[in-house]
N, C-alpha and C positions, 0 to 999 in steps of 0.2 A: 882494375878490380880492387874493391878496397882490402888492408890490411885489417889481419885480428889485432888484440893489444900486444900478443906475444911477441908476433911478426914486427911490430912496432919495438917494441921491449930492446928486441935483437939489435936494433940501430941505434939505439939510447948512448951514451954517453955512461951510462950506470955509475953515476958521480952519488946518486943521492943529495945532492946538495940542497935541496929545496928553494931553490931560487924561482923554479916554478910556481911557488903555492902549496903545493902537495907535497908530501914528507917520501915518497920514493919514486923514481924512475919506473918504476910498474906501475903504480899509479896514476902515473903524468902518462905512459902509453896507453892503461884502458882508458883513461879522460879522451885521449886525441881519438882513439879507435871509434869513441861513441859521441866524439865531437861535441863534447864538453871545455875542450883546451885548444890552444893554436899552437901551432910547430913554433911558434917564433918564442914563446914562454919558457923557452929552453935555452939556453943561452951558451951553451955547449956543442951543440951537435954539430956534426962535422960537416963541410958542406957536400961531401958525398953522399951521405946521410941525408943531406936535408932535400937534395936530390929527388934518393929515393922517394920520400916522406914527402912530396908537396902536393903530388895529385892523390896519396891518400888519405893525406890530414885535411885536403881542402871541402871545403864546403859543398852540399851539394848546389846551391846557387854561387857560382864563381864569384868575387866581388871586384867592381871596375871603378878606377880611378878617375875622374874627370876634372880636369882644370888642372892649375898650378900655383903655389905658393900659400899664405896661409887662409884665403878661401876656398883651396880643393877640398872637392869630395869624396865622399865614396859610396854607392847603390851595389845592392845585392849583395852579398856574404852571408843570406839569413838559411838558417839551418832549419825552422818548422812550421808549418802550415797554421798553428794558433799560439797567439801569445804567453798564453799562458802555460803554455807546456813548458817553456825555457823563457823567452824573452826574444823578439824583431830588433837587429841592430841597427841597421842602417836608415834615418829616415829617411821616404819620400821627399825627392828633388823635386820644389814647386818652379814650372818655369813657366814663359811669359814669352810668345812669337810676337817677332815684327818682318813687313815685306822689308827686302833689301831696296823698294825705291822708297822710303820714306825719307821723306824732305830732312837736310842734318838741325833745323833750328827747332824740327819737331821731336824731331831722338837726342838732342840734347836735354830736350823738355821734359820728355818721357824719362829719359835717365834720370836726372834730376830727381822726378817725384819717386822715382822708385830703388832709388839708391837710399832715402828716406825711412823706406819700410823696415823700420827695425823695433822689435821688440824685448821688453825687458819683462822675463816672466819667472820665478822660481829661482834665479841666477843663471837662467840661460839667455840669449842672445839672438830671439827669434826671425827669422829673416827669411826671402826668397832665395834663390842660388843662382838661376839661368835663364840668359834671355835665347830663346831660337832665332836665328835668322832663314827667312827664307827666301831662296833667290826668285827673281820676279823676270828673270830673264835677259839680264845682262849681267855677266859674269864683271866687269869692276868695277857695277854699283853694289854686288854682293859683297865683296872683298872690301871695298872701302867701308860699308856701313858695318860688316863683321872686323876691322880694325879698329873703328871709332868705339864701338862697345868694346873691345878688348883694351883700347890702352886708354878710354877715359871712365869706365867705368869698375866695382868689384866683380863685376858677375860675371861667373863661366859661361861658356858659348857652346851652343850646341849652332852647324851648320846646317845647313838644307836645300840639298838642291840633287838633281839627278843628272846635270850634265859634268861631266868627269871634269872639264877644262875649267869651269867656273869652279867647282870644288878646289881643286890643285892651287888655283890663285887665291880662294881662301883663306886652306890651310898655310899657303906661304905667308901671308899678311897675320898669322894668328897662330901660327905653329907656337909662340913662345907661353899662347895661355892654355896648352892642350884642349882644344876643345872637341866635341864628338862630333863623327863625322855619320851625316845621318843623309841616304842610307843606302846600303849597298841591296841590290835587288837583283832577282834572275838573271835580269839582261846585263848588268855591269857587276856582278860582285869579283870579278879578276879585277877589275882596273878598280874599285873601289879598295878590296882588300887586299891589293902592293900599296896604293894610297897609306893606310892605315898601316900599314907593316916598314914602311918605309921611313913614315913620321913618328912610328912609336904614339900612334893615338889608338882612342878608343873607338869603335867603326859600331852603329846602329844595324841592323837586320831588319829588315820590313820584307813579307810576303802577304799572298792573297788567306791564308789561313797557316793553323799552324802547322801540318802537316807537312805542308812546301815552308817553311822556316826551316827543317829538320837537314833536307839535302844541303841548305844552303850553311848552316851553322857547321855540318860534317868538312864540308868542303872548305871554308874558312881554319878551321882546328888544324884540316892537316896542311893548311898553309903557316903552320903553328900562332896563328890570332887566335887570343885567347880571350881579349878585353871588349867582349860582344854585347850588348846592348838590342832584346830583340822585340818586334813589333809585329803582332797576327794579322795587322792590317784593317781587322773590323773595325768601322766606326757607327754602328749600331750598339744600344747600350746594352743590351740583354745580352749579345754575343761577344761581345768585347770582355764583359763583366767573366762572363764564363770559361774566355780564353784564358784571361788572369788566374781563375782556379784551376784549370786546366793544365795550364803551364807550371804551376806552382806543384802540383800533385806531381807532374809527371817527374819534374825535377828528384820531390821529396821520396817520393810513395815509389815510383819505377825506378830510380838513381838514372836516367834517361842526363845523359851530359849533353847530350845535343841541344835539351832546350833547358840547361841550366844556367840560365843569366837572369839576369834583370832584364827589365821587362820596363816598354815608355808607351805611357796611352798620351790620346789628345782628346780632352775633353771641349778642347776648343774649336773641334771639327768636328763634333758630336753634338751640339746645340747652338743655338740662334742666338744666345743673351747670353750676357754672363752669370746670372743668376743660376742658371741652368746647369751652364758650366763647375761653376762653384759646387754646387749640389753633386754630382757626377765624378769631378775630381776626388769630392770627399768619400766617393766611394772607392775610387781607385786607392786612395789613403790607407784605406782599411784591408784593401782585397785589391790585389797587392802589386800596384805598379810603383815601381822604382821611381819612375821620373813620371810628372803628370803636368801637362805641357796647357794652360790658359792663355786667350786672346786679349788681357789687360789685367795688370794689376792695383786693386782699389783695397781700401781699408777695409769694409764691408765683406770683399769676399776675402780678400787676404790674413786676415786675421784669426777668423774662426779655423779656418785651415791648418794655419799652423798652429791654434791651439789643439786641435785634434791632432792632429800629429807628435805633436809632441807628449801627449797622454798617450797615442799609440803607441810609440818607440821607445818609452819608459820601462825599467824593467821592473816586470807583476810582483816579483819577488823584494822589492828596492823601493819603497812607495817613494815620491816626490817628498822631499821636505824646504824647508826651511829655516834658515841658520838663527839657534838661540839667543834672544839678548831683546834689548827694548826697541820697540819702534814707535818713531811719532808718528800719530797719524793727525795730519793738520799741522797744527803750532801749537802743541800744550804746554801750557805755565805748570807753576808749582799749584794751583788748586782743580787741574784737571783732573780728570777721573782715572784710573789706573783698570787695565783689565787683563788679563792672561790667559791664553790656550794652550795648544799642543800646537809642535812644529810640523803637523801634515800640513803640506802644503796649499790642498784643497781648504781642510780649516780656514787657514790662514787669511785666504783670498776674500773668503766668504764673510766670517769676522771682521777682517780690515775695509773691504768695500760695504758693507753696513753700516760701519761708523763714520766713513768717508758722507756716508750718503746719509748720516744724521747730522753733518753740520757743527759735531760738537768735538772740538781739539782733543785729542784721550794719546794715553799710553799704553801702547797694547804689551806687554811681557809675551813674551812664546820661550817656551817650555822644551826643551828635547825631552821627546818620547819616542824617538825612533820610527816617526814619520806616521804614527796610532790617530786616530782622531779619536775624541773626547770621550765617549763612550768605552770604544776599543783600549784605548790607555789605563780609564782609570781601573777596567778589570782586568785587566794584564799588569794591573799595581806599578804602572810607570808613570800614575799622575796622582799620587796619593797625597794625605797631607802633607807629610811631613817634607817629602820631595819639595813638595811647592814653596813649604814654608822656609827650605833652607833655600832655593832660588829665588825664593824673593829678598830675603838677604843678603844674598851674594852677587845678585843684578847690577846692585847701584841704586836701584829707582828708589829708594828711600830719602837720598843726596838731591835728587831730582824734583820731590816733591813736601809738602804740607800739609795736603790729605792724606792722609795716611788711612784709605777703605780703596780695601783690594775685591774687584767684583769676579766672580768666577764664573764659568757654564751652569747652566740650570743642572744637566747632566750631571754635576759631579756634586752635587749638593750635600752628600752624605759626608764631605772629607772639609766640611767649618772647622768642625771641634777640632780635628787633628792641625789644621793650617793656624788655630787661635792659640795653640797651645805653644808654635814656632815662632809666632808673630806675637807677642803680648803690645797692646799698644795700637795692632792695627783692627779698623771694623772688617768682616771681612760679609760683605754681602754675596746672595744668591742672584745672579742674572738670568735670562731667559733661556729655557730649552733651546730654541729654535736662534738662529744669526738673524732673522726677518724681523724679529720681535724690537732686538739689540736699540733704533733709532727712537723708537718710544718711551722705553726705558730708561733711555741716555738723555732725550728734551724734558721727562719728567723728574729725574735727579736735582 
């Protein structure tokens, strides 16, 4: 049952020391009672204390660790049903099955192009996380092809197979990359969950709906496994879809522990193409499976994916930015054209891939405005002239260049006089409303 903030209070430390964030220990307890803070932001408390305190400061979706060293993970810990009420912490683990008889010069192949997928987007580091292995029916061709992915590849492993003996040799061959053991079911969850309990891994749940999940998740806990990972079983998309809200409500909305975990769909047992798949996962993305398991990884589907994902798991409150200062776009000399936005990072993309795509070498300036885009900035007075006119002085890009015509957003047109007034010396032109216009603009200069 969870604790009030008082009841919390009482276990405190009452240091006041603010090392949490918050300026008192009653504070830091209504924060954790209403799961706005984590126990661990306290850096005092004692471990009897922390004892107490872990299954009421926890989440109502438990969060489970997968993998080891500095590609591990972590799925589930999210405390609310829409993003925008707080913020989704943990993103969606995009994985990628292969049968365990796949030939090694073909999974070296495969690893190769997909150990490749990585993307550089905002300053993040975009990338898959997990390959599934599934056993094809002999237990050490499973083991070996789940070692070759563990020690030549980065990516965590998820197991698969439902015979206990093949699993166990496995987990021996691969125990050192913790990988999840998928999946314990009516007929084995004893021998699957001492497995899991034994290796200190994380163990998947699969039943025929969610209801039979419920016995099996209780029955696990008081083996005290707590790092569950569960599966409804439907691989129809409108039922599947529904379990995920289902599952997610009961966690949130009933405080129901039994089906409070993350949650793994396969979209690649759910259609025929991967186009399909692609489409499907991205819904899992949204509405809310933890891990969403694809039959091959390509740029095409791969990418939009984890662009959406990473717009999903962003926090609404924190917009995406982009670090202040100049960038080339192209190769520009000293008589390219100089242009300047705001640091949202949506801006940014849209602006920079525009001039990209007109051909002509520029210097774009980006502006901290605390992640506002051009509109939003310039009436929240975080892109006014004189702002501008002291960053553009303080940039550098004067050193950089000989044209001295600085072109701004159509949007903000009203703030010349103020940036001519900071800038004596430079033209300071009006650019286009719209980033689509930008390439026209720029071949006609």
């Amino acid at each position: 049952m969870a604790l009030t903030g008082i009841q919390i209070f009482k276990l405190l430390p009452k240091t006041n020391c603010k090392e949490c964030g918050v300026p008192t220990c009653l504070a830091f307890a209504m924060n954790l009672a209403s799961g706005k803070a984590e126990l661990d932001a306290c850096p005092y408390v004692s471990d009897e204390a922390r004892e107490q305190l872990a299954e009421a400061s926890a989440p109502p979706i438990l969060p489970v660790q997968i993998g080891n060293g500095v590609r591990k993970l972590t799925v589930g810990g999210e405390t609310v049903m829409y993003r925008h009420e707080k913020t989704f912490y943990n993103p969606t683990a995009i994985a990628c099955k292969v049968s365990s008889d796949i030939k090694d010069k073909e999974l070296k192949a495969k690893l190769a192009i997909w150990n490749a997928f990585q993307y550089e987007r905002v300053g993040f580091n975009l990338r898959p996380e997990l390959v599934a292995v599934e056993d094809a029916g002999d237990a050490k061709a499973f083991a070996k092809t789940a070692k070759t992915i563990a020690e030549t590849s980065e990516f965590n492993l998820i197991l698969m197979s439902d015979n206990i003996d093949a699993m166990k040799a496995a987990v021996e061959a691969t125990s050192f990359k913790k990988p999840l053991i998928y999946a314990a079911t009516e007929a084995n969850v004893d021998d699957y969950g001492a497995l899991a309990k034994d290796n200190d891994l994380p163990l998947a749940v699969k039943a025929d709906s969610i209801d039979a999940l419920i016995p099996l998740t209780e029955k696990l806990l008081g083996m005290g496994i707590k790092k569950l990972v569960i599966d409804s079983g439907s691989r129809e998309i409108k039922q599947a879809f529904e379990d995920q809200v289902a599952i997610r409500r009961a966690a949130l909305k009933a405080a129901n522990r039994a089906l409070g975990f993350p949650t793994i769909a396969f979209p690649c047992e759910m259609a025929s193409n991967l186009g399909m798949e692609t489409m499907i996962a991205a819904m899992f993305i949204a509405k809310y499976g933890a891990i969403t398991v694809l039959s091959d990884f390509t740029t095409e589907s791969l990418f939009p994916l984890l662009i959406e994902r990473l717009n999903i798991f962003t926090d609404p409150q924190r917009p995406m930015t982009v670090t202040e200062g100049i960038y080339e776009i192209g190769t520009p000399d000293e008589n390219s054209p100089v242009l300047i936005t705001t640091n949202f990072a949506l801006t940014y993309f849209i602006v920079s891939g525009e001039i990209e795509g007109s051909k002509v070498p520029s210097w774009l300036l980006i502006k901290d405005t605390e992640g506002l885009s051009v509109l939003t900035a310039w009436a929240a007075g975080k892109f006014a002239g004189d702002d501008v006119g002291m960053f553009v002085k303080k940039c550098g890009i004067a050193d950089k260049v000989k044209n001295k015509e600085l072109i701004i957003p159509g949007y903000a047109a009203s703030i010349v006089g103020e940036i001519e007034e900071e800038l004596p010396g430079w033209t300071i032109t009006v650019g286009p409303r719209e980033a689509p216009h930008l390439p026209a603009f720029l071949k006609a200069k």
